[in-house]
Chimera marker file (.cmm) of the C-alpha trace (Angstrom):
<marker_set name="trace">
<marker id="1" x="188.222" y="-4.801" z="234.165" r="1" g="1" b="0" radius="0.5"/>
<marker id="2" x="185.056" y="-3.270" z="232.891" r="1" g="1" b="0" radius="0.5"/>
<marker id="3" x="183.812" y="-0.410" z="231.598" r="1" g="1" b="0" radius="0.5"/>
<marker id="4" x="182.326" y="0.722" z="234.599" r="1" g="1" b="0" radius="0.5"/>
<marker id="5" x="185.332" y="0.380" z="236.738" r="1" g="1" b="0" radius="0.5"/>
<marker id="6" x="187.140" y="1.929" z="234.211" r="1" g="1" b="0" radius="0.5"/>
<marker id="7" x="185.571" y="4.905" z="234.376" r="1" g="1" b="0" radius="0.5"/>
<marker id="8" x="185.486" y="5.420" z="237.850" r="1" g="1" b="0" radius="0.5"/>
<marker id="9" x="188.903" y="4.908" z="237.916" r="1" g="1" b="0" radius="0.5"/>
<marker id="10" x="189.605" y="8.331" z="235.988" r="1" g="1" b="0" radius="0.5"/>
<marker id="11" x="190.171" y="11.338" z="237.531" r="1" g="1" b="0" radius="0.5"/>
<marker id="12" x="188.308" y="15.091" z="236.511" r="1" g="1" b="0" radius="0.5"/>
<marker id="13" x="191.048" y="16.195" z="234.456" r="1" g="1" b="0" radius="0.5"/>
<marker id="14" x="190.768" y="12.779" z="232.521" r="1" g="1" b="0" radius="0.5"/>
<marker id="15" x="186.859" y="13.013" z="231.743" r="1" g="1" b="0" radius="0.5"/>
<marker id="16" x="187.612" y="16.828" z="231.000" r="1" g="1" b="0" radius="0.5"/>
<marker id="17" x="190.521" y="16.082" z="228.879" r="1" g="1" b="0" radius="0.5"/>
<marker id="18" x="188.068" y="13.869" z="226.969" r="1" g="1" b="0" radius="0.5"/>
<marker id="19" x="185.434" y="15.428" z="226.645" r="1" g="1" b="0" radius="0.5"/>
<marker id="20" x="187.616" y="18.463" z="225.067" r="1" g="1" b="0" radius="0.5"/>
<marker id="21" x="188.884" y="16.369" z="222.645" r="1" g="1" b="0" radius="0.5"/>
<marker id="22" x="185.965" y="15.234" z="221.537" r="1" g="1" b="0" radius="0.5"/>
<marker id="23" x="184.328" y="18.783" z="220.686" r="1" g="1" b="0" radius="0.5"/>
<marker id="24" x="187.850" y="19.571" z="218.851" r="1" g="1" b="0" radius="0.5"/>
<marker id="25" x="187.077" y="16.084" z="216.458" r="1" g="1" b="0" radius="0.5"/>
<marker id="26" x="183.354" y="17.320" z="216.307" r="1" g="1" b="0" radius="0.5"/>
<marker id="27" x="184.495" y="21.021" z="215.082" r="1" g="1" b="0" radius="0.5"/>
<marker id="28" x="187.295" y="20.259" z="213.369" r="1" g="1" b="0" radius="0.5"/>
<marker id="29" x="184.546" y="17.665" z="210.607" r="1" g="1" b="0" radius="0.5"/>
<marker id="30" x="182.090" y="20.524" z="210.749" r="1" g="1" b="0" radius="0.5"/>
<marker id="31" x="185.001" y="23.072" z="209.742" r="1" g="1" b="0" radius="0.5"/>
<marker id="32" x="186.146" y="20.507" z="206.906" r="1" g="1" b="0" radius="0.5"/>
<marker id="33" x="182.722" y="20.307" z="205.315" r="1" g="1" b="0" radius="0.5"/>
<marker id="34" x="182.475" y="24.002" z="205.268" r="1" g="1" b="0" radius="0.5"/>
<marker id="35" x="186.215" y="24.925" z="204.051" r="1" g="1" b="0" radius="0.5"/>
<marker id="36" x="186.113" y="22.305" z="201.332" r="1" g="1" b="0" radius="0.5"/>
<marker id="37" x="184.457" y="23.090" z="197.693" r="1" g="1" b="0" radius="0.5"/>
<marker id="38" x="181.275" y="21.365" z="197.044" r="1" g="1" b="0" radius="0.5"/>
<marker id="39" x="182.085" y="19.154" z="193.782" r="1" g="1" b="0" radius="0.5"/>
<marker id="40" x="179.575" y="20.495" z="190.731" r="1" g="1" b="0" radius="0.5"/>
<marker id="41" x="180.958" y="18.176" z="188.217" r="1" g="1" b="0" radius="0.5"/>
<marker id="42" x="181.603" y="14.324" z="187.588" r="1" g="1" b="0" radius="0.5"/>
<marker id="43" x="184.449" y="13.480" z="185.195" r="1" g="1" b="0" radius="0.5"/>
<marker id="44" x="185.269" y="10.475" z="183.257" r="1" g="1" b="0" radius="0.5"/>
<marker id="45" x="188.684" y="10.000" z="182.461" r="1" g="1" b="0" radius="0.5"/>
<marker id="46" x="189.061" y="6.631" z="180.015" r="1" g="1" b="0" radius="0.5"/>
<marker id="47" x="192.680" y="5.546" z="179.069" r="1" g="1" b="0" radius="0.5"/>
<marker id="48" x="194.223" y="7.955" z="181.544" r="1" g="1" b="0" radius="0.5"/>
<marker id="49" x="193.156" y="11.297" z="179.713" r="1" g="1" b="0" radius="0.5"/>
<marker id="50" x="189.730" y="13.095" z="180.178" r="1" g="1" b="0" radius="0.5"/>
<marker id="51" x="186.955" y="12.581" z="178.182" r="1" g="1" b="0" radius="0.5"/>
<marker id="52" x="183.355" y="13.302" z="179.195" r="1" g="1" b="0" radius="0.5"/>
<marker id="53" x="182.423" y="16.439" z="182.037" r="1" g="1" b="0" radius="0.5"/>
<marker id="54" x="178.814" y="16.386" z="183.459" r="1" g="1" b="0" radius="0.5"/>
<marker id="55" x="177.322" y="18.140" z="185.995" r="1" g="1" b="0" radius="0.5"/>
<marker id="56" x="176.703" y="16.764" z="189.071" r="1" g="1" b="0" radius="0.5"/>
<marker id="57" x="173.323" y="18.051" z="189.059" r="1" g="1" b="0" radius="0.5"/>
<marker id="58" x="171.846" y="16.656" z="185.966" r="1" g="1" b="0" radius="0.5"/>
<marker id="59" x="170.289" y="13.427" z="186.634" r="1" g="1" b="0" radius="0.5"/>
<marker id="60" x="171.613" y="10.826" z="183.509" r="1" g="1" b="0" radius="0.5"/>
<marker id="61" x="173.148" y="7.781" z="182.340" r="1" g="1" b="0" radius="0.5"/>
<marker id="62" x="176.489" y="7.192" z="180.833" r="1" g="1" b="0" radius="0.5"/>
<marker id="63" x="177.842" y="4.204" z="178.840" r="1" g="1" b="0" radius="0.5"/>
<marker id="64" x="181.323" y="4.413" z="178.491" r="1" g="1" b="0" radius="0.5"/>
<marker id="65" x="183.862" y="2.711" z="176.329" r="1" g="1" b="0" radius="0.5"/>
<marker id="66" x="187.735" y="2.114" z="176.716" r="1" g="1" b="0" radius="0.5"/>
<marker id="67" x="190.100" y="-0.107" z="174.688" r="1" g="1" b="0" radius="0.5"/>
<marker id="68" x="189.769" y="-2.620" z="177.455" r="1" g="1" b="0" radius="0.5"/>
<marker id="69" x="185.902" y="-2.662" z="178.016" r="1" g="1" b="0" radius="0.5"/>
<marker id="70" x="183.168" y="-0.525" z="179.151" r="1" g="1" b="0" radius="0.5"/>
<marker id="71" x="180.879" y="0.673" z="181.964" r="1" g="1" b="0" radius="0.5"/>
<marker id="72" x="177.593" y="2.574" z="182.509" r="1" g="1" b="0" radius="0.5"/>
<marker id="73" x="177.730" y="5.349" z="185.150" r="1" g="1" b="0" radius="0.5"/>
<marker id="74" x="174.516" y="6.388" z="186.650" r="1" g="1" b="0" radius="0.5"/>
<marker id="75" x="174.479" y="10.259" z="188.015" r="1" g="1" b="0" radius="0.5"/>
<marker id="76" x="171.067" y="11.072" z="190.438" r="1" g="1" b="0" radius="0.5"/>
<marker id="77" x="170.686" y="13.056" z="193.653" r="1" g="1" b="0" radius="0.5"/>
<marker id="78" x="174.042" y="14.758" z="193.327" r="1" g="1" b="0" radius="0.5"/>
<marker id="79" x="175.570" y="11.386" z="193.457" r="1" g="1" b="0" radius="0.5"/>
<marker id="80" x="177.429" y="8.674" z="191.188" r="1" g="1" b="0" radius="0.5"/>
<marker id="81" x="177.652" y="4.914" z="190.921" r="1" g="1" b="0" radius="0.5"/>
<marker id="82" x="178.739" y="2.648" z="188.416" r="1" g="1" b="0" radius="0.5"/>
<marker id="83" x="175.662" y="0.387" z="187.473" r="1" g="1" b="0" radius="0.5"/>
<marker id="84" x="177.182" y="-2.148" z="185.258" r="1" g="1" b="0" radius="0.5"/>
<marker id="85" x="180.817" y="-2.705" z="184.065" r="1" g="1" b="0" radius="0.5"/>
<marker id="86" x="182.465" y="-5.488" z="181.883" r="1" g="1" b="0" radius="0.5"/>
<marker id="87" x="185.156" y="-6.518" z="183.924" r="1" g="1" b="0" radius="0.5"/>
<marker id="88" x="185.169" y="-9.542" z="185.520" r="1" g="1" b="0" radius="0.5"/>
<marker id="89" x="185.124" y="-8.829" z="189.632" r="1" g="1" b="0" radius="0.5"/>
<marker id="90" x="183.287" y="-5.689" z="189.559" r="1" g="1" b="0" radius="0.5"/>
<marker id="91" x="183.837" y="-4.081" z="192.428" r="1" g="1" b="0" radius="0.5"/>
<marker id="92" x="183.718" y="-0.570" z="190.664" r="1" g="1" b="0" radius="0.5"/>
<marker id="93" x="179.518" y="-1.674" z="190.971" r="1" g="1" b="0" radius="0.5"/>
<marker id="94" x="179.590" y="-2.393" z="194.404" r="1" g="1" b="0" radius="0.5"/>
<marker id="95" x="181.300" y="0.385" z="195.713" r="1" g="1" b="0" radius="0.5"/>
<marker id="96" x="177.975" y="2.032" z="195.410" r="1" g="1" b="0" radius="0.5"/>
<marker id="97" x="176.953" y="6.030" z="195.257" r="1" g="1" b="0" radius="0.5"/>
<marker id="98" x="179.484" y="8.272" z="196.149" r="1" g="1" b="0" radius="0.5"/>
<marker id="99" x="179.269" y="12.343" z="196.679" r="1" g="1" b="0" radius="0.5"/>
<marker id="100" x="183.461" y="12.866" z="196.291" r="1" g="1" b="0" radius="0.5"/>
<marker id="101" x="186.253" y="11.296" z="195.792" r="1" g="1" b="0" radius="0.5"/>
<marker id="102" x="187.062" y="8.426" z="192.896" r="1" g="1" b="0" radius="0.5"/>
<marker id="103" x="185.381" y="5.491" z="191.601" r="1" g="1" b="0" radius="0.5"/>
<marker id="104" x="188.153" y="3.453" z="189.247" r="1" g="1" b="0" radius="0.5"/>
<marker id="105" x="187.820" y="0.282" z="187.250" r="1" g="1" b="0" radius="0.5"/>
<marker id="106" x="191.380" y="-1.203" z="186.765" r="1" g="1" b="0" radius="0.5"/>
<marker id="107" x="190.571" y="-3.372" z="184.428" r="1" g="1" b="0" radius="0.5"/>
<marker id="108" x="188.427" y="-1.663" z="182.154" r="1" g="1" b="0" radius="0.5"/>
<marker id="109" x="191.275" y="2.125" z="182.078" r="1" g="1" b="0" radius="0.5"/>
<marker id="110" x="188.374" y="3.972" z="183.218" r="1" g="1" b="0" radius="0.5"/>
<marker id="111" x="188.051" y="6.411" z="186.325" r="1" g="1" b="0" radius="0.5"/>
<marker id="112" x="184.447" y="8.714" z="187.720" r="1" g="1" b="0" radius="0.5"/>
<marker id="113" x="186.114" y="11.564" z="189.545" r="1" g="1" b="0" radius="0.5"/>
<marker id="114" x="183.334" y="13.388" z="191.858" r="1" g="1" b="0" radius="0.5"/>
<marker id="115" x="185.193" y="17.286" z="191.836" r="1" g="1" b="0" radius="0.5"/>
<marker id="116" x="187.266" y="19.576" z="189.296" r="1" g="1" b="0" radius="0.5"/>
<marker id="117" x="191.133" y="17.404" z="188.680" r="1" g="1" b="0" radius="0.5"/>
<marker id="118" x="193.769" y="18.933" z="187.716" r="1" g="1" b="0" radius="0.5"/>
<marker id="119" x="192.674" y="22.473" z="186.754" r="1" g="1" b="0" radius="0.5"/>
<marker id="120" x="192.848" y="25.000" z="189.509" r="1" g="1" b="0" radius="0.5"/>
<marker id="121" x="190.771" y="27.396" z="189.055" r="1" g="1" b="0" radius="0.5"/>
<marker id="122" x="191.875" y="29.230" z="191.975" r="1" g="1" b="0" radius="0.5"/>
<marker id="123" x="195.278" y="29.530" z="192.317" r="1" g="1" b="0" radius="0.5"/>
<marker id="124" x="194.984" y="30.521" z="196.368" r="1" g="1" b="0" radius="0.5"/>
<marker id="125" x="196.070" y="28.087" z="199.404" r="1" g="1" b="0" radius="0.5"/>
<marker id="126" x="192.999" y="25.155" z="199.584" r="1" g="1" b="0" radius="0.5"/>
<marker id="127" x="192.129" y="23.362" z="202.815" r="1" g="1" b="0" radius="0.5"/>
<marker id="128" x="195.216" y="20.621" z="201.725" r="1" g="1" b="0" radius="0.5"/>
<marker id="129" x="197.958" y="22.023" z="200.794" r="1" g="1" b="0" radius="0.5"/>
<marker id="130" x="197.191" y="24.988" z="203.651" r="1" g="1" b="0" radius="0.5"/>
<link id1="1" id2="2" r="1" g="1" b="0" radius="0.2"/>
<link id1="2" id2="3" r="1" g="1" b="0" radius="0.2"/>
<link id1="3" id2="4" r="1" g="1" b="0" radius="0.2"/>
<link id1="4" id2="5" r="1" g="1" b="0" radius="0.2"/>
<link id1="5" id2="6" r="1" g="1" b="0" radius="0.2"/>
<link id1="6" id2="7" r="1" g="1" b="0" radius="0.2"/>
<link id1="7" id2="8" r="1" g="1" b="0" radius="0.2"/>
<link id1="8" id2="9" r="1" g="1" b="0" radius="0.2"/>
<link id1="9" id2="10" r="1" g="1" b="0" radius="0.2"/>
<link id1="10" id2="11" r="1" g="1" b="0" radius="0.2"/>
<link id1="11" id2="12" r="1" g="1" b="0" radius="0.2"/>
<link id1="12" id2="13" r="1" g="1" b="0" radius="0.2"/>
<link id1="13" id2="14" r="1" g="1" b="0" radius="0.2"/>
<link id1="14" id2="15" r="1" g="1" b="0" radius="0.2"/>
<link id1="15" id2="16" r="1" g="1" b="0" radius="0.2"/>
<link id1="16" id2="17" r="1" g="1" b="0" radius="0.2"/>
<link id1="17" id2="18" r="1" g="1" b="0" radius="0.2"/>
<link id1="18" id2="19" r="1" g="1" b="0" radius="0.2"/>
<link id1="19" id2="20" r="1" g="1" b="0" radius="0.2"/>
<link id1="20" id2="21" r="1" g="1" b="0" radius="0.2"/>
<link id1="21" id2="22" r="1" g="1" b="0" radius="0.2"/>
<link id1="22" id2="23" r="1" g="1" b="0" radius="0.2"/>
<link id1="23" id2="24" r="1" g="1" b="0" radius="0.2"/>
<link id1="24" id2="25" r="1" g="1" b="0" radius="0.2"/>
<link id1="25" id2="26" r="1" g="1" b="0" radius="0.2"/>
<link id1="26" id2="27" r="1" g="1" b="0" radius="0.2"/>
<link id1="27" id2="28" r="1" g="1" b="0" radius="0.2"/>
<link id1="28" id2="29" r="1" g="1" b="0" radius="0.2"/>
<link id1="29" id2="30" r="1" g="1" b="0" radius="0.2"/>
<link id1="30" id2="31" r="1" g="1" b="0" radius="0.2"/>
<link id1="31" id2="32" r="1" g="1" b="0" radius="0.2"/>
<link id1="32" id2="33" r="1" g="1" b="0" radius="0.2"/>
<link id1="33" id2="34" r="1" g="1" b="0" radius="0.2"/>
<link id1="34" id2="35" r="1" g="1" b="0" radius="0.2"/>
<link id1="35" id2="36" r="1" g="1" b="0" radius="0.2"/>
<link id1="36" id2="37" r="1" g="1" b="0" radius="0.2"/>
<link id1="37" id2="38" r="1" g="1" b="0" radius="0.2"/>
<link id1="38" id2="39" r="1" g="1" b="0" radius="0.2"/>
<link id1="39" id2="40" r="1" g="1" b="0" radius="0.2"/>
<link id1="40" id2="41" r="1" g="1" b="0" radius="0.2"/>
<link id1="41" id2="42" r="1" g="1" b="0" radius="0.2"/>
<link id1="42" id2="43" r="1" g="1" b="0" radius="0.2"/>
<link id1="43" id2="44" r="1" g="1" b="0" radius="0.2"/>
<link id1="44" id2="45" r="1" g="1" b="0" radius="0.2"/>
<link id1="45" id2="46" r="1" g="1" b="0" radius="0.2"/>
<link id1="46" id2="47" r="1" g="1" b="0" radius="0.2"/>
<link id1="47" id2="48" r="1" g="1" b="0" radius="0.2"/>
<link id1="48" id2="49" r="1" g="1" b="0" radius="0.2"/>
<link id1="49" id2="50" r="1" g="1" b="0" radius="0.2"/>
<link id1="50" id2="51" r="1" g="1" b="0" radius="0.2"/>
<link id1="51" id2="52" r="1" g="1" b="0" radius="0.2"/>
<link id1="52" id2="53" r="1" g="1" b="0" radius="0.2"/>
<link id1="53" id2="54" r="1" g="1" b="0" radius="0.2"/>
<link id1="54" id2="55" r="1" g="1" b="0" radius="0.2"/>
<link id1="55" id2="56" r="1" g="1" b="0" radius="0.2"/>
<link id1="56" id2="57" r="1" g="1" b="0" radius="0.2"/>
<link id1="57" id2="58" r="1" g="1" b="0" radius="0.2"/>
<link id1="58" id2="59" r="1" g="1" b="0" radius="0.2"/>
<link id1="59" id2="60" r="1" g="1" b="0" radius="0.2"/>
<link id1="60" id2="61" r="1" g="1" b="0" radius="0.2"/>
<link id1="61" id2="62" r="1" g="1" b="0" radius="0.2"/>
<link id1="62" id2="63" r="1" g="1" b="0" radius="0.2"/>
<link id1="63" id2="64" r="1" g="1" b="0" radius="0.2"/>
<link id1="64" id2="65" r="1" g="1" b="0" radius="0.2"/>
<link id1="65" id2="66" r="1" g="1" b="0" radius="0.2"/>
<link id1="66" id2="67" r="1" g="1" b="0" radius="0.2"/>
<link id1="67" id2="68" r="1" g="1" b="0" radius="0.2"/>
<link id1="68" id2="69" r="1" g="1" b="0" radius="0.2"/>
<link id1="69" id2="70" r="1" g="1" b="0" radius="0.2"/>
<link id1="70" id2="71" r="1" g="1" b="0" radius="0.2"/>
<link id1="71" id2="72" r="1" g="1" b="0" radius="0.2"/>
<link id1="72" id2="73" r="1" g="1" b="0" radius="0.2"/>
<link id1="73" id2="74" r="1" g="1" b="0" radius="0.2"/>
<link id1="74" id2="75" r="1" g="1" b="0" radius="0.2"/>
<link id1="75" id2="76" r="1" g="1" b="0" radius="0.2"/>
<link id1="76" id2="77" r="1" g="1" b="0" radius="0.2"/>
<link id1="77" id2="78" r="1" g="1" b="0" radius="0.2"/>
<link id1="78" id2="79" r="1" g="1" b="0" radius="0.2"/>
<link id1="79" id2="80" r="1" g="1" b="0" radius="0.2"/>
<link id1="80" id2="81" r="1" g="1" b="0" radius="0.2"/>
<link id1="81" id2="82" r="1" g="1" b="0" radius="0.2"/>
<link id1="82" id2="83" r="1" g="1" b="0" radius="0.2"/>
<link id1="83" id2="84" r="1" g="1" b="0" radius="0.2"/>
<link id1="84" id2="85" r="1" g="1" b="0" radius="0.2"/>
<link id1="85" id2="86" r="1" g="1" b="0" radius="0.2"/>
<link id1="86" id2="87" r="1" g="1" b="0" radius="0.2"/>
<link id1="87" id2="88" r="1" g="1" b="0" radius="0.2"/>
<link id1="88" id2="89" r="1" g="1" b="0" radius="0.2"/>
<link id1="89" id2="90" r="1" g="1" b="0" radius="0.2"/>
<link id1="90" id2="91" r="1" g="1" b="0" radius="0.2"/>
<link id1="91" id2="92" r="1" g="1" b="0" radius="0.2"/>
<link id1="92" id2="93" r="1" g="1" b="0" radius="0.2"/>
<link id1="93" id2="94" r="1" g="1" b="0" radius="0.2"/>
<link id1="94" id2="95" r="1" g="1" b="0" radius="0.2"/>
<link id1="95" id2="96" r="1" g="1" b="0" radius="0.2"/>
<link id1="96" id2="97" r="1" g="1" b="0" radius="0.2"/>
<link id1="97" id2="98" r="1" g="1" b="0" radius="0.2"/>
<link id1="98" id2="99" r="1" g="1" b="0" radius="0.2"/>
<link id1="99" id2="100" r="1" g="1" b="0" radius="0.2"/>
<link id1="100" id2="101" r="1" g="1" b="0" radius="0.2"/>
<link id1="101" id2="102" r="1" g="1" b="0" radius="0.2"/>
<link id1="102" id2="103" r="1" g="1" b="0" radius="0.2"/>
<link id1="103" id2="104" r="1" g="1" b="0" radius="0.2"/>
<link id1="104" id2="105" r="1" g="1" b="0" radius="0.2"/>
<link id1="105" id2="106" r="1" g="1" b="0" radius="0.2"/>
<link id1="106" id2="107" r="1" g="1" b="0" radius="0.2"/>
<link id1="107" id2="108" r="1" g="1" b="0" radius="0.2"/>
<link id1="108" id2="109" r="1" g="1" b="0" radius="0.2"/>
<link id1="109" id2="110" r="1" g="1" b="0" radius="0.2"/>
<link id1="110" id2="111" r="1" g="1" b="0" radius="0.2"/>
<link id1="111" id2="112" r="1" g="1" b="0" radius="0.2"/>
<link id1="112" id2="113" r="1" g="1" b="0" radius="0.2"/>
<link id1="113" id2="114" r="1" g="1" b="0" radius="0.2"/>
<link id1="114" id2="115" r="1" g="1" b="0" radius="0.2"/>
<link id1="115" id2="116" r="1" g="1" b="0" radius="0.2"/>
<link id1="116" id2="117" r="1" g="1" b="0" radius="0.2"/>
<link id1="117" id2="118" r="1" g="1" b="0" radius="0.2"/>
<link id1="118" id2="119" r="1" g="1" b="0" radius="0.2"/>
<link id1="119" id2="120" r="1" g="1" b="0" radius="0.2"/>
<link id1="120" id2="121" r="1" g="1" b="0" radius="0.2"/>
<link id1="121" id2="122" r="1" g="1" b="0" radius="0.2"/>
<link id1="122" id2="123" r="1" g="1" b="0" radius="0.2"/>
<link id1="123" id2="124" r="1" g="1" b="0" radius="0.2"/>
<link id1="124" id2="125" r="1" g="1" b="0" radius="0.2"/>
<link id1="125" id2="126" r="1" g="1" b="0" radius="0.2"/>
<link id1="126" id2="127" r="1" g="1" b="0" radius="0.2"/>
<link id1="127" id2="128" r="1" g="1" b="0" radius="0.2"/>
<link id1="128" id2="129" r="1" g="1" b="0" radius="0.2"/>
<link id1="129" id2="130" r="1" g="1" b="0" radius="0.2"/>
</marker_set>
């Protein structure tokens, strides 16, 4: 069957049925960017804990040491990457630049957290747990 004959075989309240739920996806990322803090900080945890806070906006590079290796973490543009790390596979490097969320290296106990973690500071309902 192709795509063609698929779609004439759909009725109105199909296509409309459709097309609404495609404006609800299309709102509903537009309403998540919006709702959702902009991150203003990168942190480096190494061994688990916290240990270095920049801000996102400060264009720098980072060499950072654990008890099980190191890394150097690039900040630029509002965004992070890891540019060179000691552990063997790497793939903390080819993730790439990222604007939120996590880059962690395993093997080397070190983690680049885009965002605030673990201090709230405020206590109100957020766009998760909402």
């Amino acid at each position: 069957m192709s795509l063609r004959e698929s779609i004439n075989g759909t009725t109105l309240g199909d296509r409309i049925l459709l097309i609404l739920l495609l404006l609800v996806s299309l709102l509903g990322i537009i309403f998540v960017k919006e709702v959702l803090p902009r991150s203003e900080e990168v942190i480096i945890e190494v061994d688990g804990k916290p240990s270095y806070r920049y801000p996102l906006d400060a264009d720098r590079a980072i060499e950072v040491k654990s008890s099980a290796g190191h890394l150097t973490v690039e900040i630029k543009g509002r965004m992070v990457r890891v540019i060179h790390a000691s552990c063997p596979n790497r793939l903390c490097e080819a993730q790439g630049w990222i604007q939120s969320g996590a880059i962690i290296c395993l093997p080397n106990r070190i983690s680049v957290i885009v965002g605030s973690r673990g201090e709230q500071k405020d206590k109100r309902v957020d766009a998760i747990t909402g």
